[in-house]
N, C-alpha and C positions, 0 to 999 in steps of 0.2 A: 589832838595832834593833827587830826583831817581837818577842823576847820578853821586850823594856825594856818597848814599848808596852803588852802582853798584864799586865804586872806594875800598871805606871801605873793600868790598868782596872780591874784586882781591887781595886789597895789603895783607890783613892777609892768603889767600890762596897761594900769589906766595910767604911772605913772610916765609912761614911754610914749603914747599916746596912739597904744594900738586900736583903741574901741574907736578910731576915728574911721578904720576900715568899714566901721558900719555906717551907712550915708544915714542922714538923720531923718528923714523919711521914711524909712525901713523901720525907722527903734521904735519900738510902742511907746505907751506915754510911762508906763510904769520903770522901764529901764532909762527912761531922761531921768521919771524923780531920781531913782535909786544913783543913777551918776553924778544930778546936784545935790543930792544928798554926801556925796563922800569929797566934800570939796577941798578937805587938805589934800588927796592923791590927785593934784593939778597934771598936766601935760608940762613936763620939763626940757621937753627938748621939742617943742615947736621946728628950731629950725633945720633940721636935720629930715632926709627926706624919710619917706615908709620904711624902707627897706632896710634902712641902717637901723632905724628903732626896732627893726623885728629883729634882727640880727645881735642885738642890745640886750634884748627881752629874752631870748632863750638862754647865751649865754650866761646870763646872770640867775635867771632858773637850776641853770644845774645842767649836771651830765643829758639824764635823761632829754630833756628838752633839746638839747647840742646834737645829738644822736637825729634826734625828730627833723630840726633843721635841716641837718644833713641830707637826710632824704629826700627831703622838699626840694631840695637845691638841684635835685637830680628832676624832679615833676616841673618840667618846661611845660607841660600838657595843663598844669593847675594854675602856676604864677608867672607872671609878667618876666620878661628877661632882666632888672634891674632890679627885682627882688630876688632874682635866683640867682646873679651874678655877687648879691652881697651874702646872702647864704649861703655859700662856696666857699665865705672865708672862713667858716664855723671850724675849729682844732677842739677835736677830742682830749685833751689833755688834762691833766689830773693828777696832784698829790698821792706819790702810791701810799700804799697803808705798809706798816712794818715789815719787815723782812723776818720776824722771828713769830710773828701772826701768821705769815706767809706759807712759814713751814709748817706749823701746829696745824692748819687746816688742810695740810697735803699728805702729814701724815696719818690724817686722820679721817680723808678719805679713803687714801692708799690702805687702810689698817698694819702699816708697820713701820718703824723707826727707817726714816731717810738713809742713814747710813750702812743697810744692811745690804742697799740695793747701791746706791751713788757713791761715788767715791768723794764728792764732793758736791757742795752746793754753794751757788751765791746768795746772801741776803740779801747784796746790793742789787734792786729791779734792772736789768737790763732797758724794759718800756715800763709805763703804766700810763695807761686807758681808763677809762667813767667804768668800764664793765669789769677788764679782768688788768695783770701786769704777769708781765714775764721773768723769768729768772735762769741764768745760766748754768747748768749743771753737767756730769760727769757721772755716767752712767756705767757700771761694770759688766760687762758679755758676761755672760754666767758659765758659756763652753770653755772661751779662749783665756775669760778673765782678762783680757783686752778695754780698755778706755774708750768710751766715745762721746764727742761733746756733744751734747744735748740743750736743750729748752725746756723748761718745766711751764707752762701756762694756767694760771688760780683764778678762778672767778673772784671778785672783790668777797667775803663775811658782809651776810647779811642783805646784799644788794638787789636779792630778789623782793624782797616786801618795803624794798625805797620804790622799785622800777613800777610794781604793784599799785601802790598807791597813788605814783602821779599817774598811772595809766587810767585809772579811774577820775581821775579827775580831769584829764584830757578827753576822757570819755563823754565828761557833764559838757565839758567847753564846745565841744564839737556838736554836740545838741542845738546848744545854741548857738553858735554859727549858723550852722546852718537851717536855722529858722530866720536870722539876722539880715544873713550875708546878700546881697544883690545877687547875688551868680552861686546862691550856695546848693544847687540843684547841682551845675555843671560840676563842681569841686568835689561833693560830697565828702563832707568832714567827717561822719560818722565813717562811713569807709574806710577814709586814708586812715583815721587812727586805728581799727581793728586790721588793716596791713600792716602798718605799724607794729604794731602789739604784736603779731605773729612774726615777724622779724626781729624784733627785737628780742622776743624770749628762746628763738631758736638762736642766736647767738648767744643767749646765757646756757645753752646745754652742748658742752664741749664734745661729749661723745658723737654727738653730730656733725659737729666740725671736723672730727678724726675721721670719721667714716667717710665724709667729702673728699678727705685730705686722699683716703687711699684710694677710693674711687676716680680724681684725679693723676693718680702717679700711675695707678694702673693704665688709664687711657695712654698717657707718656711713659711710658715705660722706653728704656732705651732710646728716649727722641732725642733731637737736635735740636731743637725749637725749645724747650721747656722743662725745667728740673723741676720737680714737687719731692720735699723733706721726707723723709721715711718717718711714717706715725708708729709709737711703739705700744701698741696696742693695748698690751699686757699692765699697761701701766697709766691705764687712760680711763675716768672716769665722767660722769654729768659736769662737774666741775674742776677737772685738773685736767691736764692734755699734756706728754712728753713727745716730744717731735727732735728728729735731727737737727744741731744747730749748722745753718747757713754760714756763710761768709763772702757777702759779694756788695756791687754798688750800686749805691740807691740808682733807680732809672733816671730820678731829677736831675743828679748828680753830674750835667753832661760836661763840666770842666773835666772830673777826675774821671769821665768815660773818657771823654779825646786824649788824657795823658796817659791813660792805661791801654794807650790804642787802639780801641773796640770801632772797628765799622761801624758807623754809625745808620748808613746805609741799609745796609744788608738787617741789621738791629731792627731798626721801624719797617721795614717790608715784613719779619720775620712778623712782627709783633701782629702785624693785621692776618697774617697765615696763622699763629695761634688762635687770636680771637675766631677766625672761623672754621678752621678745624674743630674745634670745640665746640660749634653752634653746629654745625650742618653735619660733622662726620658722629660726633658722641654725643650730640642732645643734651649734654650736662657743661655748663662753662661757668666760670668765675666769675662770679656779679659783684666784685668789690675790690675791680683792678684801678683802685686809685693811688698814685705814685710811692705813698707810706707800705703799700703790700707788694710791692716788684720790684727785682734785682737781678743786675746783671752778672754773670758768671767771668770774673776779671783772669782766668786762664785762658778763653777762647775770645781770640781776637777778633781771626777774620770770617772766623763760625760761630758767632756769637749765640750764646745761651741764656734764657732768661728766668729767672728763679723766683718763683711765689712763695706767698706766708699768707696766713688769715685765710680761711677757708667756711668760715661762721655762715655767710651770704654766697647761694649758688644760684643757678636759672636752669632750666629744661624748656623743651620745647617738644609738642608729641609729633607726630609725621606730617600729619594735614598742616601744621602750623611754620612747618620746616618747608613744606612746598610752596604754600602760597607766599611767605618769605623772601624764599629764594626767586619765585617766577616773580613778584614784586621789583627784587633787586633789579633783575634782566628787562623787564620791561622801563626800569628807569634809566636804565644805561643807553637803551636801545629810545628813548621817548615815546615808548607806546602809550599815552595816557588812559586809553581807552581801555588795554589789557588792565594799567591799576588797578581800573574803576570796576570794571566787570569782577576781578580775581577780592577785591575787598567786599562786595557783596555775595560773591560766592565761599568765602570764606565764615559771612556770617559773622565777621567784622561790623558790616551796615548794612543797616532791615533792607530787605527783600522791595520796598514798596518807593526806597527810594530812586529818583530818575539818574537812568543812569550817562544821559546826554551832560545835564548839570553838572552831577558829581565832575563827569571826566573835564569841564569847563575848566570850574575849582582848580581843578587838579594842575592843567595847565598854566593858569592865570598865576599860579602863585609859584611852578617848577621851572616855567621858559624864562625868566630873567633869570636865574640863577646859571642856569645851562649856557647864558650867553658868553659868561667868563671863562678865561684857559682850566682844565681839567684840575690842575696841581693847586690851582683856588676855591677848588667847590668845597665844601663841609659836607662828608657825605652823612655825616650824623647828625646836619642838620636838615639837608634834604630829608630825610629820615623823620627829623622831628616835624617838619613843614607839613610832610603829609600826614602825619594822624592831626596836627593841629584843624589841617583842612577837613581830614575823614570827620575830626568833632563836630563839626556843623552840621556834618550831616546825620547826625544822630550816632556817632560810632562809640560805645561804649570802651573804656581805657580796659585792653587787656594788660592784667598784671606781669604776664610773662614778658610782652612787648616792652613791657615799662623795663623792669629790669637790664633785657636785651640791650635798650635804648641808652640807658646807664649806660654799661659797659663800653657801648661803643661810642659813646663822647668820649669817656676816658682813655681806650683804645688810640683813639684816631687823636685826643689831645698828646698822650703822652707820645706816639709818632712823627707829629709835627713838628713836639720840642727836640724833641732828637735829631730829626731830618724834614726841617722846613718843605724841602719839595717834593714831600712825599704827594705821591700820585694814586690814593689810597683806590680810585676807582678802578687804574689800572689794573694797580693788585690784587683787587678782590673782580673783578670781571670773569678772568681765566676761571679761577680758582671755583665761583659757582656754575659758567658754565660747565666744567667738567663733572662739577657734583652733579646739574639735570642730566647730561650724557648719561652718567652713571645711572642716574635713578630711571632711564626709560629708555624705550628700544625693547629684541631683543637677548642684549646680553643681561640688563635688568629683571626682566622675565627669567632667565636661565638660572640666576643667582639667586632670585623670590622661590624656583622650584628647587632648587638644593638645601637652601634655608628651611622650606617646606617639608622638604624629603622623608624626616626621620618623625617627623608627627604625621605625616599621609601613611605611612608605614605603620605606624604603630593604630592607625586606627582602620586599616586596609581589611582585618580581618572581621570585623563589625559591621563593613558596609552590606555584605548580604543583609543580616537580621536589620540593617536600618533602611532599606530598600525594602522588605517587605512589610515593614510598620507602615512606612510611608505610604505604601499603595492600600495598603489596609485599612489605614486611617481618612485617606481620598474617597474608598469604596464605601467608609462608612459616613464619609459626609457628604456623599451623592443619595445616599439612603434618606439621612438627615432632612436635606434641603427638600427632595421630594416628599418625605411625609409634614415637612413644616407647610411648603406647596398646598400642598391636599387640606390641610387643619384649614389656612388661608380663604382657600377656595369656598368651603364648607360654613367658614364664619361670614363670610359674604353673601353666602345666599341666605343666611337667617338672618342677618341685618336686614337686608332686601326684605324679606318676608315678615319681620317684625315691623318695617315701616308699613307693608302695605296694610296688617292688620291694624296698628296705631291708626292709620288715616280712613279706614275702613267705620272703626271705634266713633274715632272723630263723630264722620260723617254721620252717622246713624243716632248717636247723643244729643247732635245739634237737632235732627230730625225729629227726633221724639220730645223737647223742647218744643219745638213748633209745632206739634201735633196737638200736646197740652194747651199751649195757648190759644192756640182756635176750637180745641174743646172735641178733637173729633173720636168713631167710635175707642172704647177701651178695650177692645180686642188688636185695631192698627198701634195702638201707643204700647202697647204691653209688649207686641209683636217685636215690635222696633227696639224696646228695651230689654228684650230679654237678649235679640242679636247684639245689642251692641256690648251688653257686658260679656259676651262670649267671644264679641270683638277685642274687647278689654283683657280681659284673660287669657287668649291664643298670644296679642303683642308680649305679657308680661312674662309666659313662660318662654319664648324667644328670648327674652332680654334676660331670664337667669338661665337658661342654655348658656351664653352667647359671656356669661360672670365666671361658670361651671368649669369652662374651656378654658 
């Protein structure tokens, strides 16, 4: 079956004409024969450019591969703009599997009959996705015995050892790429598939999804900005997930937003206040805010409210990486190129050894023409993209979290624009971080770190004596240490000394007596001379196992 599947891959790849991405210089000679060797799988579409035939090639692979695409389409840092622009058009979409399959594997995670908990279930899928499909259902309060409409969400039967298999064999593919590939250093295929791989199998375990789900609703909790579904815990396994059902309109949707009256305005400013709230105040944000997972709240007009789903793909970011981030942002608002430069290599972004005149050159060479246009035209997610493009040159290794981040806020700032063309996205994220540095330094910052501090300085307050006297105890004993290491030192030095001078002592006296031999003189002087010198001999050798002894 693996080397049906392995077959299925080559032919729709070499029939596409994607091995032409390998320049023919690159190919050794054995992968030419082995390509005129398979000369019924010709290149069928010549005329169609790269981008489309890769676009071609996945989709016709399957889910998995669709999924893969998608990703890519997000890594401006890996492919060209006209290969990412046509992987953009990639749609997850997909034949659900039976509605009465559907239930037999929910109640058979659940371990009990559907109806003892729901009052009702659809078989008819609400969505179905490559991985999982949804269904609508009607869940019973067990206090009030009250109705609540719900979502039931099933991993597809079976779909872990389809995702398995081709991941192995995208595993082989990536090998060779990137032994192939011209630039397959800079790409690192081996990589991106094992990111891959670990994305994509945490979206095949829904219990992680739910726990995202709550640890978002908590961060919102009573907000203005942003509803997240109540996950209902109790009923949520690896593979099934019940969540409150929604009811609002898609974000793409901006006809039946402007007739349902929604500010549209106030909407896309709010939208770039979510995204960053979420990056700089909670370190946890939604990395798969593409327009299929956002909805607007169609009761709140002039306060408009925006409702997620799909929680599968999240981001983090730890404090160092939230600060050079943010000082990043500020220095580009402000055109400091220099601060960039310096704050990228002190983050340890780019090696230490790179110059840091250069880099901040780059920097400029490729941000002043873009600054020269009105503010409400810049892309600030492409400014964004501009400079790791540029950091790449200079050796900057692709942080994954960045990547992600980088996601999001394409999506962010696309799905803003569409809503409200003149969004002035730098406007509204300027305040917003300045206040966050405010916040994080000074000292009200300090006042807040020692309150936060407080109750662990406390609790470890009564230990500080016994750890003050280990501390000094352990000093006095390694002033001990150091002076008897001193002294060994010293001691080994003078018997080195003295072992050489006996070696050369030796020497001189061997050579001597040699030459006393040769000219034949009395055997009282030659005896004399050798009897010294093997007691020369002997004084150097017990120095030298002294000197082993130590």
């Amino acid at each position: 079956m693996r080397v049906l599947r392995f077959y299925k891959i080559v032919s729709v790849l070499l029939r596409l004409g994607i091995d032409e991405m390998i320049p023919k210089d690159k190919c050794p000679w054995w992968a030419k024969v082995l390509r005129v060797s398979l000369f019924w799988l010709r290149n069928q579409h010549k005329d169609k450019p790269m981008g489309e035939r890769l676009r071609m090639a996945l989709e016709t692979l399957g889910p998995v591969f669709i999924k893969f695409g998608q990703m890519l389409s997000t890594r401006h840092d890996l492919l060209p703009p006209d290969m990412v622009a046509e992987l953009s058009k990639l749609q997850d979409k997909v034949a659900p599997f039976p509605g009465e399959q559907a239930q037999a594997v929910i109640e058979q995670s659940l371990g009990f009959q559907l109806n003892t908990v729901f009052e009702s279930f659809e078989q008819t899928p609400l969505a179905s996705a490559s991985i999982a499909q949804v269904h609508a259902a009607e869940l019973k309060d067990r206090k009030t015995g009250a109705l609540k409409q719900v979502v039931i969400k099933v991993i597809r039967p079976d779909i872990l050892s389809t995702i398995n298999a081709d991941l192995n064999l995208m595993d082989s593919l990536a090998v060779v790429a990137a032994k192939l590939l011209p630039d397959g250093r800079r790409l690192k295929p081996v990589e991106v598939i094992k990111e891959y791989r670990k994305t994509l199998l945490d979206e095949l375990n829904l219990a992680r999804e739910a726990a995202n789900a709550i640890q978002l609703r908590r961060n919102f909790d009573d907000s203005e900005l942003l509803y997240i579904p109540e996950v209902f815990s109790d009923f949520s396994r690896p593979n099934v997930m019940v969540m409150e059902r929604i009811y609002g309109i898609p974000i793409s949707d901006v006809a039946a937003l402007e007739k349902a009256g929604i500010n549209l305005k106030v909407l896309a400013e709010r939208g770039v206040e979510v995204f960053f709230t979420q990056v700089f105040r909670d370190s946890f944000f939604h990395a798969d805010m593409h327009p299929g997972n956002i909805f607007v709240d169609p009761n709140r007009t002039e306060s408009p409210r925006y409702l997620a789903v799909d929680f599968g793909i999240v981001g983090t970011l730890n404090r160092e990486d939230k600060r050079y981030l943010a000082e990043n942002f500020i220095a580009f608002f402000n055109r400091d190129y220099r601060r960039v430069a310096e704050l990228h290599i002190d983050s340890g972004w780019v090696p230490a050894h790179v110059n840091v005149e250069e880099f901040e050159s780059a920097i400029r060479t490729v941000c002043e023409p873009i600054f020269e246009k009105p503010l409400a035209e810049i892309s600030f997610a492409h400014v964004l993209l501009n400079l790791f493009n540029t950091a790449r040159r200079f050796e900057m290794e692709v942080q994954p979290q960045l990547v992600l981040l980088q996601k999001t806020l394409l999506y962010v700032e696309g799905l803003g624009r569409n809503l409200y063309p003149q969004l002035d996205l730098w406007q509204t994220a300027k305040p917003f971080l300045e206040r966050w540095m405010k916040e994080r330094m000074g000292w009200p910052a300090m006042w807040r770190s020692l309150k936060e501090q407080a109750p662990r300085m406390a609790e470890k307050l009564p230990e500080m004596p016994m750890l003050l006297y280990d501390t000094l105890a352990g000093l006095k004993q390694q002033q001990r240490s150091e002076q008897v290491y001193r002294e060994e030192q010293r001691q080994l030095q003078q018997q080195q000394a003295a072992g050489r001078w006996w070696s050369s002592l030796a020497t001189s006296l061997t050579v001597a007596s040699a030459v006393f031999i040769g000219f034949e003189h009395e055997g009282w002087l030659i005896a004399s001379s050798l009897f010294v010198a093997l007691f020369a001999w002997w004084q150097a050798w017990q120095k030298r196992i002294n000197r082993k002894v130590k």
